[in-house]
Every structure is written in structure tokens, then in C-alpha cells.
MARSE-30790 format. One line per field, with one value per atom (N, C-alpha, C): residue number from 0; x, y, z negated; atom name. Coordinates in pm, whole numbers, plus 32768, in hexadecimal, padded with zeros to 4 digits. Atoms other than C-alpha are relative to their C-alpha. Layout:
<pts>
pos <- (NUM/...)
c1 <- (X/...)
c2 <- (Y/...)
c3 <- (Z/...)
site <- (CA/...)
</pts>
This chain:
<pts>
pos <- (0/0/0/1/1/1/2/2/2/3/3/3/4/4/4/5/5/5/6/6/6/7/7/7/8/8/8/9/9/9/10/10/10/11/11/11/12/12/12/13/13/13/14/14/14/15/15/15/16/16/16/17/17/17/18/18/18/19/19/19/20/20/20/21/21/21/22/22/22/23/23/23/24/24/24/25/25/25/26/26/26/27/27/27/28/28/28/29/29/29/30/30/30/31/31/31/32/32/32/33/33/33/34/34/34/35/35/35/36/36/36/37/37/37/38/38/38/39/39/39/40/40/40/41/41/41/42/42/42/43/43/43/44/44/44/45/45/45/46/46/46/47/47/47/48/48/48/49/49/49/50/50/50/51/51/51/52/52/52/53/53/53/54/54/54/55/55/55/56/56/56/57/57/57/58/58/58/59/59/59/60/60/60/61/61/61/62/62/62/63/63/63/64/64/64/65/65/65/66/66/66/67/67/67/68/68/68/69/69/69/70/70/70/71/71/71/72/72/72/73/73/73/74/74/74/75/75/75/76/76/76/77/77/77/78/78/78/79/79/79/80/80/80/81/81/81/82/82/82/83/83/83/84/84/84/85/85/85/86/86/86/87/87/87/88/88/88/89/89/89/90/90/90/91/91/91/92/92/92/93/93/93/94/94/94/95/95/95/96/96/96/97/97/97/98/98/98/99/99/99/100/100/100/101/101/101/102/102/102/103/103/103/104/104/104/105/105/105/106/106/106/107/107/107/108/108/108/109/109/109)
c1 <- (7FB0/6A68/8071/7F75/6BD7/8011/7FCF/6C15/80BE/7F6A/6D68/802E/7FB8/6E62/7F9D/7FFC/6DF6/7F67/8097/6C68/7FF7/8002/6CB2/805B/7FF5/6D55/7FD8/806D/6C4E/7FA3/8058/6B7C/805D/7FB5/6BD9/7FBE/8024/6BA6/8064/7FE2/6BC9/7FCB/8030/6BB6/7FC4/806B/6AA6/7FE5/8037/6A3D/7F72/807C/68B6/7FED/8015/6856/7F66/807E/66D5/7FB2/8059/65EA/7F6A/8071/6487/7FBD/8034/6351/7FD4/8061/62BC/7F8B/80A3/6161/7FC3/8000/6155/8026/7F9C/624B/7FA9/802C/61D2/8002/7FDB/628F/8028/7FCB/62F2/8082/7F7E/63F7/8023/7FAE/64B9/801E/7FD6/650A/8064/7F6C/6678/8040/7FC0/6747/8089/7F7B/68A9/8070/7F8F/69F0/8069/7F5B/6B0B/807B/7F98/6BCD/7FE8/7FE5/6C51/7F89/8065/6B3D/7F5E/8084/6A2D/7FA0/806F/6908/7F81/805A/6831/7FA8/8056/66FE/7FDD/8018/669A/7FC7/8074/6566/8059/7FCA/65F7/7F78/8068/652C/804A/7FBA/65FA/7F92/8050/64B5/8012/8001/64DF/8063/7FAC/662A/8039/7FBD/6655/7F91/8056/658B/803A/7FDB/6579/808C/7F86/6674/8055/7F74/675B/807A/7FB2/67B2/8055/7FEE/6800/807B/7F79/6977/8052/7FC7/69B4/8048/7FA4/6AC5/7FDC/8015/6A61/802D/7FC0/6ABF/7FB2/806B/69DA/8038/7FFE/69EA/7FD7/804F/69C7/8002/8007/69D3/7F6A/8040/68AA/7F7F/8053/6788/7FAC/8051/6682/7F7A/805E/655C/7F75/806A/6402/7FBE/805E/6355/7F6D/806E/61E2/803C/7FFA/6228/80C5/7F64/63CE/8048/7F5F/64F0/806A/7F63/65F1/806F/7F95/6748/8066/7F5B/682F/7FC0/801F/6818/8064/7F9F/6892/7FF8/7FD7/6927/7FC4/801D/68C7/8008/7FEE/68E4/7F5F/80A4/678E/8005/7FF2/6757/7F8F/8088/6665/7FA6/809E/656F/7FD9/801D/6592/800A/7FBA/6611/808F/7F96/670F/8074/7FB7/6851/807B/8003/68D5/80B1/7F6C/6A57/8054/7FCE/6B28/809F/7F71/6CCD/8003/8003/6D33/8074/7FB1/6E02/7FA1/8030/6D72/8070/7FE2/6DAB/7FC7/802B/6D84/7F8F/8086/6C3D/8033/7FE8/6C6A/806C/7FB2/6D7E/7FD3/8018/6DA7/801C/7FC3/6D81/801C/7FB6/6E70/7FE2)
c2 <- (7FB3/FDB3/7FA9/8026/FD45/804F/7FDC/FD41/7FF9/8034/FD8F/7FDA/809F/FCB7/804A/7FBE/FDB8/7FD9/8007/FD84/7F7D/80A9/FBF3/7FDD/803A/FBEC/803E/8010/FC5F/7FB2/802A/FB61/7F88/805E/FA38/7FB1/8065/F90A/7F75/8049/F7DC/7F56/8093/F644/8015/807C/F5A3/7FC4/803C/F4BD/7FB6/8001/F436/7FD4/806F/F3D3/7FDA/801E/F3E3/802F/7FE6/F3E9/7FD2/8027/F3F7/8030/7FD6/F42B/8091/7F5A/F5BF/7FF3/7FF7/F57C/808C/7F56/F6F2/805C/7FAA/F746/7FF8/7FD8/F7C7/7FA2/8089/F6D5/7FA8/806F/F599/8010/7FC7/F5C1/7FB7/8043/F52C/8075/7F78/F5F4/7FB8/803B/F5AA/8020/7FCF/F5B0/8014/8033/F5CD/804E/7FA8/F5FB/8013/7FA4/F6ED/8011/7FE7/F6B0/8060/7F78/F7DC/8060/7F88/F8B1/7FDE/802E/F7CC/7FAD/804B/F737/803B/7FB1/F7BC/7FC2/8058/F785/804A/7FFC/F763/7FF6/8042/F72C/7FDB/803B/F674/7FC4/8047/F612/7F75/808A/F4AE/7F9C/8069/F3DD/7FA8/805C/F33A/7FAD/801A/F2C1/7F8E/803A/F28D/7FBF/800C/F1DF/8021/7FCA/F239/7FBD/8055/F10C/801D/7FF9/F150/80A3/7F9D/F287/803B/7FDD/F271/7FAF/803E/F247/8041/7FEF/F2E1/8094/7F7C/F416/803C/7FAD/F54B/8059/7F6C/F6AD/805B/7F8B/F7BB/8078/7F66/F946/7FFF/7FF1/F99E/8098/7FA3/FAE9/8083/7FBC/FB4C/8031/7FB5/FC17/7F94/8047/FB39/7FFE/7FDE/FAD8/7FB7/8050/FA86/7FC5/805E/F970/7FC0/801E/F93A/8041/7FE2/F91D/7FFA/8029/F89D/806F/7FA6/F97F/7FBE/8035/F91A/8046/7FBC/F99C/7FFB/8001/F919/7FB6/8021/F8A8/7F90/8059/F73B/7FFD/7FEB/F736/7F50/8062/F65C/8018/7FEB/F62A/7FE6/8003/F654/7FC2/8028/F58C/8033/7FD0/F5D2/7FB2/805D/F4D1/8083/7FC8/F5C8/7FAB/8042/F4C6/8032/7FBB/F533/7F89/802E/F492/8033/7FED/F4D0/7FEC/7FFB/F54F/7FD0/8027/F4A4/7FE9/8039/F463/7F88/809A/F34C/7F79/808D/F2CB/8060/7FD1/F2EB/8092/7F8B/F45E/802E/7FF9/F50D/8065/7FA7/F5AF/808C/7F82/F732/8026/7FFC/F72B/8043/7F58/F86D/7F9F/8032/F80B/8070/7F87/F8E2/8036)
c3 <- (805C/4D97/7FCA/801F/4D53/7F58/808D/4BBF/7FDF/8034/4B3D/7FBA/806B/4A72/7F73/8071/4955/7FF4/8015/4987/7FE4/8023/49A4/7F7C/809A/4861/7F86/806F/47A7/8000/7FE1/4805/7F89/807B/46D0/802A/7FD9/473B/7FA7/8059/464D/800C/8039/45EF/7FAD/808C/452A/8033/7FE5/44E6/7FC2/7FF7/44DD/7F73/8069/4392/7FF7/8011/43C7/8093/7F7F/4509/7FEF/804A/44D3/808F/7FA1/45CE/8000/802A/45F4/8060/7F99/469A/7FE5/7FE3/465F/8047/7F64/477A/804D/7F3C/48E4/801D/7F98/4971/7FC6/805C/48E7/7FD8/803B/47F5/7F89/807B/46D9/7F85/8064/4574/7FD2/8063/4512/7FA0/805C/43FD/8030/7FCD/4447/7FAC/8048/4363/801F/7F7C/43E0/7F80/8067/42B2/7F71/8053/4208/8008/8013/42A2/7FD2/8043/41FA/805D/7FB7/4292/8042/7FA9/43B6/8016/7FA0/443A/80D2/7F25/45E1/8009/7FA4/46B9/8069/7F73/47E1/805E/7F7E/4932/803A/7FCA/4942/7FF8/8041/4903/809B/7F83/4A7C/7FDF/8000/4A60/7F73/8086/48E0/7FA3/805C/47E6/7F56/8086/4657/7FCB/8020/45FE/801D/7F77/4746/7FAC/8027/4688/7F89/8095/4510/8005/8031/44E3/806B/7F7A/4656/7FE1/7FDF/4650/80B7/7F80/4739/8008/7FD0/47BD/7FDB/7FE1/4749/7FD0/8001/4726/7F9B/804E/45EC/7FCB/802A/45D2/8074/7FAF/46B8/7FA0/8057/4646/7FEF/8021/4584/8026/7FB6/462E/7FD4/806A/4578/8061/7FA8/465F/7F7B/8040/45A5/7F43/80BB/4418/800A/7FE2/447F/8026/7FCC/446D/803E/7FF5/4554/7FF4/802B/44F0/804E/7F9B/460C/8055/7F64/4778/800B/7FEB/47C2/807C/7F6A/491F/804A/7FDF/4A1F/80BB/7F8F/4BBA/8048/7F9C/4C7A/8064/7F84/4D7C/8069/7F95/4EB5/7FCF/805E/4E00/7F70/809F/4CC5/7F93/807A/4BE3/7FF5/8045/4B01/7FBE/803D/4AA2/7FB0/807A/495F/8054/8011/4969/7F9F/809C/4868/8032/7FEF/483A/8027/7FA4/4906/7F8C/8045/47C4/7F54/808B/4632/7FB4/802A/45BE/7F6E/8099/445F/805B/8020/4415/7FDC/7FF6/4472/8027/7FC5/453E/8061/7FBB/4619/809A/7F7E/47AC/8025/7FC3/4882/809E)
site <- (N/CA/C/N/CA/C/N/CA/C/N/CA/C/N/CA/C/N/CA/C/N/CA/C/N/CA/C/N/CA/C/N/CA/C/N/CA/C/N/CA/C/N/CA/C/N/CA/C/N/CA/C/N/CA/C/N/CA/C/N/CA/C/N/CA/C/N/CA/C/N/CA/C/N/CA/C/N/CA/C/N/CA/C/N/CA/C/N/CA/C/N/CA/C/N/CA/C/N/CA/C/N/CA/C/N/CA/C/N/CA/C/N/CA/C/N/CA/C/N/CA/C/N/CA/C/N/CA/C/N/CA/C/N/CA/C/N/CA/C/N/CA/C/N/CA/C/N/CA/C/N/CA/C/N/CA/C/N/CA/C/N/CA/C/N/CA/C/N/CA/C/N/CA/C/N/CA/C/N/CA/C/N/CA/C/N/CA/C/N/CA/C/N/CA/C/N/CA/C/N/CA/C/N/CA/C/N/CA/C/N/CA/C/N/CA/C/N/CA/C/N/CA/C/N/CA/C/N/CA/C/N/CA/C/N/CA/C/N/CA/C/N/CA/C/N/CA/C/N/CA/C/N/CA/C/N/CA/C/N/CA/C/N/CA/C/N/CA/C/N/CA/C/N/CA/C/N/CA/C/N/CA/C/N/CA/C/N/CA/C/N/CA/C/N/CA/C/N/CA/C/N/CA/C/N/CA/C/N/CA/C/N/CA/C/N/CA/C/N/CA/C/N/CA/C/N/CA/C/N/CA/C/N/CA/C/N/CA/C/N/CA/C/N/CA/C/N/CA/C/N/CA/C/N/CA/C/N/CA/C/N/CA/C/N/CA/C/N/CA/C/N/CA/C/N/CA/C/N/CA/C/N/CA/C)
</pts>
């Protein structure tokens, strides 16, 4: 299915960045619970599946890409509120999309 310009720009896609990463040994699958602030539109939280790739440290301070306007999704007791992007590989590790130079917190990607 081919989306048009009009369906792809409702999709909001934004910088933050990490201010807290903690473990969820309550997730399915191994997963991280993030904090992350988009600025103006406040402070979200994530489950992410980066635990291969990233450790808790590797991530607090790190600017990313996530969706934040997708429907909210209750994983165990955790509301996540936005989807941080990431590239799948054929292993299924995930790497974490971020600006390739320091961007403000809640800055609209196009």
C-alpha cells in the first residue's frame, strides 16, 4: 500500500532527547523504559527493544527520532506514548535513529 504526501504528514515525527533509561523485566521481549524530552511538547515515555545494541549509560544524553503522535500502548503496568525509530537488521537488533548534528528537543522531522 502506497501512502500519500497527505497520509505521511500526519505521521509527527520528532527529536528528544533521553533523559532517563531504566530496565522493564516486565516486557515480552527485552526492553528498555525511556524518558525522553521533545521540548515544547513535554516529556514522553517509550519501551524500546534496543537492549542488544545499547546499554542503560550508552543512552542518557543520546538525541533520537520518535513518533509521537501514535496511539498509546499499555505494555504490563507502562504506558508508552511514542515510538522511537530505529533500523532492523536481519539479526533483529535495532539501531536507534538520531540527527547526524545536535538538534533542539521537539523539532519537527520532514
Amino acid at each position: 500500500m502506497e501512502l500519500t504526501r497527505a497520509d505521511f504528514e500526519k505521521i509527527d515525527m520528532r527529536v528528544g532527547t533521553i533523559l532517563e533509561a531504566t530496565e522493564f523485566p516486565d516486557a515480552r521481549n527485552a526492553a528498555y523504559k525511556l524518558l525522553i524530552d521533545f521540548g515544547p511538547l513535554g516529556i514522553k515515555k517509550s519501551s524500546a527493544q534496543i537492549t542488544l545494541r545499547y546499554s542503560l549509560n550508552d543512552l542518557v544524553g543520546k538525541q533520537v527520532i520518535a513518533v509521537v503522535n501514535v496511539p498509546h500502548k499499555q505494555i504490563g503496568k507502562f504506558m508508552s506514548v511514542c515510538l522511537v525509530l530505529g533500523v532492523v537488521g536481519n539479526d533483529n537488533e535495532v539501531v536507534l535513529l538520531k540527527p547526524d548534528q545536535q538538534s533542539q528537543n521537539g523539532d519537527r522531522i520532514l
